[in-house]
C-alpha positions as a Markdown table, in Angstrom:
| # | Residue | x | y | z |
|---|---|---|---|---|
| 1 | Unk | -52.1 | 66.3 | 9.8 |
| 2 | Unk | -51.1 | 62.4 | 10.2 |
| 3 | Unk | -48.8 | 61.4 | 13.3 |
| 4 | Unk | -47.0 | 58.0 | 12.9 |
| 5 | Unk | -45.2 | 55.8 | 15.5 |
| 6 | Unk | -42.3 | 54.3 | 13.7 |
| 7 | Unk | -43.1 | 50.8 | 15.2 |
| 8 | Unk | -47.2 | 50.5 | 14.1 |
| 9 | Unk | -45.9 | 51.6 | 10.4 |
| 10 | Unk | -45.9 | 48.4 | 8.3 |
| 11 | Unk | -42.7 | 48.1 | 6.4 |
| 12 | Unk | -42.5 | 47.2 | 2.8 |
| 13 | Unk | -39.5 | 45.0 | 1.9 |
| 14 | Unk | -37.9 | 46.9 | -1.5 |
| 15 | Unk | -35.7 | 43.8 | -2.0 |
| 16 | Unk | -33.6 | 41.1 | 0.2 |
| 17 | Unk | -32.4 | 43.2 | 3.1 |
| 18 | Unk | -33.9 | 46.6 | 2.2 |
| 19 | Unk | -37.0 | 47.9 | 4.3 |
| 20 | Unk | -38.5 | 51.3 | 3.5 |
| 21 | Unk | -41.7 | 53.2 | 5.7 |
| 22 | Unk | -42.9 | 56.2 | 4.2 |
| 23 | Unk | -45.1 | 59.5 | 5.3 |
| 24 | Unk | -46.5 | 61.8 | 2.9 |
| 25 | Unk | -48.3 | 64.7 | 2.0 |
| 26 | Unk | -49.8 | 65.8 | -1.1 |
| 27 | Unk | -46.1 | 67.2 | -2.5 |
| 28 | Unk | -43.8 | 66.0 | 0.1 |
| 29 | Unk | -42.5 | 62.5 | 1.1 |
| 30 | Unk | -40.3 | 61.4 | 3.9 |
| 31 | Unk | -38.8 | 57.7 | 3.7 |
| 32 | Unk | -37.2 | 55.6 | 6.2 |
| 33 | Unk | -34.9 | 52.8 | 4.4 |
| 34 | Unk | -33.0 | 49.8 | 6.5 |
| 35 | Unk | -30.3 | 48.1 | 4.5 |
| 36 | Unk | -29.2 | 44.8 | 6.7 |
| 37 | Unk | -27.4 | 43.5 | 3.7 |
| 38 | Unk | -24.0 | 44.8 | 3.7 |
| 39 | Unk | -21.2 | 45.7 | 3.3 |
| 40 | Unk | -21.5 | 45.7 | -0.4 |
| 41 | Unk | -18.5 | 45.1 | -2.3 |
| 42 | Unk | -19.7 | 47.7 | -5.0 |
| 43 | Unk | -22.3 | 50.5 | -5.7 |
| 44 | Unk | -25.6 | 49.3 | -6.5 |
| 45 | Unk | -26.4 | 50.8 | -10.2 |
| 46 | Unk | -27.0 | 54.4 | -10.3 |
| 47 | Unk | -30.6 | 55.2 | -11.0 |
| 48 | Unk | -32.1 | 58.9 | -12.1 |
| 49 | Unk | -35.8 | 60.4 | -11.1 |
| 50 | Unk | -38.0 | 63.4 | -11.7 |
| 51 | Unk | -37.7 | 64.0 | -8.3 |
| 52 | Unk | -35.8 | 66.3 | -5.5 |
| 53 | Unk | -34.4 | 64.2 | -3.0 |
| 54 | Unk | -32.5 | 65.2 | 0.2 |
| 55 | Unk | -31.5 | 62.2 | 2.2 |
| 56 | Unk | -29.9 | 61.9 | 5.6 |
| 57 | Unk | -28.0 | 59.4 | 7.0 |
| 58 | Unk | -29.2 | 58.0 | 10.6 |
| 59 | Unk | -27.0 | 55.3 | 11.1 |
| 60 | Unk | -24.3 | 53.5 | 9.4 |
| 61 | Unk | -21.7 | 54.1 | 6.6 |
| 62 | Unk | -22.3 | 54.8 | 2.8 |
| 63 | Unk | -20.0 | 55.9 | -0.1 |
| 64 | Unk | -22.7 | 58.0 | -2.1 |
| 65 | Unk | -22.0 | 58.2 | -5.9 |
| 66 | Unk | -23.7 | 61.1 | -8.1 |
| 67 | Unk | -23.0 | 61.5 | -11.6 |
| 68 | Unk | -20.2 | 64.6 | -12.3 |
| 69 | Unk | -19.2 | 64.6 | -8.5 |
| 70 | Unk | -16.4 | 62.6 | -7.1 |
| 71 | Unk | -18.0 | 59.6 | -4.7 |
| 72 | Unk | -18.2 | 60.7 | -0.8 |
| 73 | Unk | -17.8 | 58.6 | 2.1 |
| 74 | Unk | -20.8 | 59.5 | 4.8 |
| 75 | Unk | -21.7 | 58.4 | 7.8 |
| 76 | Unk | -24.2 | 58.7 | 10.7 |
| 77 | Unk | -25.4 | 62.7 | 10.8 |
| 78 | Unk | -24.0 | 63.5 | 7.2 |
| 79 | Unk | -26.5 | 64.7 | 4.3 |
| 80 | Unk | -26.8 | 64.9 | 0.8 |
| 81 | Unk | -29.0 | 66.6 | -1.9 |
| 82 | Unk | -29.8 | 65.0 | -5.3 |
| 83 | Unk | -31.3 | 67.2 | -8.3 |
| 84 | Unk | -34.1 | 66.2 | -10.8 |
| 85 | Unk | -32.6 | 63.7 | -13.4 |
| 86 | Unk | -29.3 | 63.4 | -12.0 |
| 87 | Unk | -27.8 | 59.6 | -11.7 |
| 88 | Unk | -27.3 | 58.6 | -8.6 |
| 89 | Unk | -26.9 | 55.6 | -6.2 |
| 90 | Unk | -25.0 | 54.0 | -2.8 |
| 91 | Unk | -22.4 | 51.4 | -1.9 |
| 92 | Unk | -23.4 | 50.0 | 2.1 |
| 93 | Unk | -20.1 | 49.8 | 3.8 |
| 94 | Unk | -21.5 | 48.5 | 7.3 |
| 95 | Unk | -23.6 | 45.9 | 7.5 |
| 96 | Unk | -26.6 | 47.9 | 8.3 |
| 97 | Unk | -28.0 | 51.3 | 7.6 |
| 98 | Unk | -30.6 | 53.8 | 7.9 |
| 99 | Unk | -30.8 | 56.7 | 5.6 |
| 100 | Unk | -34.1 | 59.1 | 5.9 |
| 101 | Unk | -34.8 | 60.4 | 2.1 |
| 102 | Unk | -37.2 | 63.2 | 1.2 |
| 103 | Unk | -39.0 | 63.9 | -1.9 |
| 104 | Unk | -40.5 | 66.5 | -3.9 |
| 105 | Unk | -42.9 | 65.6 | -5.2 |
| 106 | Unk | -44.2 | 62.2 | -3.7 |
| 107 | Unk | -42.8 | 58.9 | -5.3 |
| 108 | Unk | -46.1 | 57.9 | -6.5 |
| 109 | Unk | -44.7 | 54.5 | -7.3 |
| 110 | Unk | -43.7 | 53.9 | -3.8 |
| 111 | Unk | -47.8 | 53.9 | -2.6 |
């Protein structure tokens, strides 16, 4: 079992404006990701993984894009579900966000 307080987690910085903390067991990975960057006037390009991802959104607005499904607008409390291998990606529509995506199985690359 691991407990972590959000604020002693050390945050890595993906890119300018994007900030990801991460938890994870041996099959499972929860990840925190800020965006302070936006709006965005477009999506950011799609991108596919091996991996199941479930991500909520904590704060903010998002148009999530998915490859065969027509884009969504979500905000604060909404959820969505991404299979193995499908493209997908975001467009930030508020100047700041906080989505909470899951994995199966961890993303080794993010350790």
């Amino acid at each position: 079992m691991a407990v972590l307080k959000f604020d002693e987690v050390k945050a890595t910085t993906v890119r300018e404006g994007v900030d990801r903390k991460l938890i994870h067991t041996n099959n499972l990975m929860s990840v925190v990701i800020d965006f302070t960057n936006g709006p965005w006037a477009e999506p950011e390009p799609t991108h596919s993984h091996v991996h199941e991802q479930i991500s909520y959104v904590a704060s903010g607005e998002i148009i999530f894009v998915c490859e065969g499904e027509p884009n969504q607008r979500l905000k604060a409390g909404d959820m969505f579900s991404v299979p193995s291998g499908k493209q997908h990606g975001i467009q930030l529509l508020t100047p700041t966000a906080r989505l909470v995506d899951n994995f199966n199985p961890i993303r080794a690359e993010f350790l």
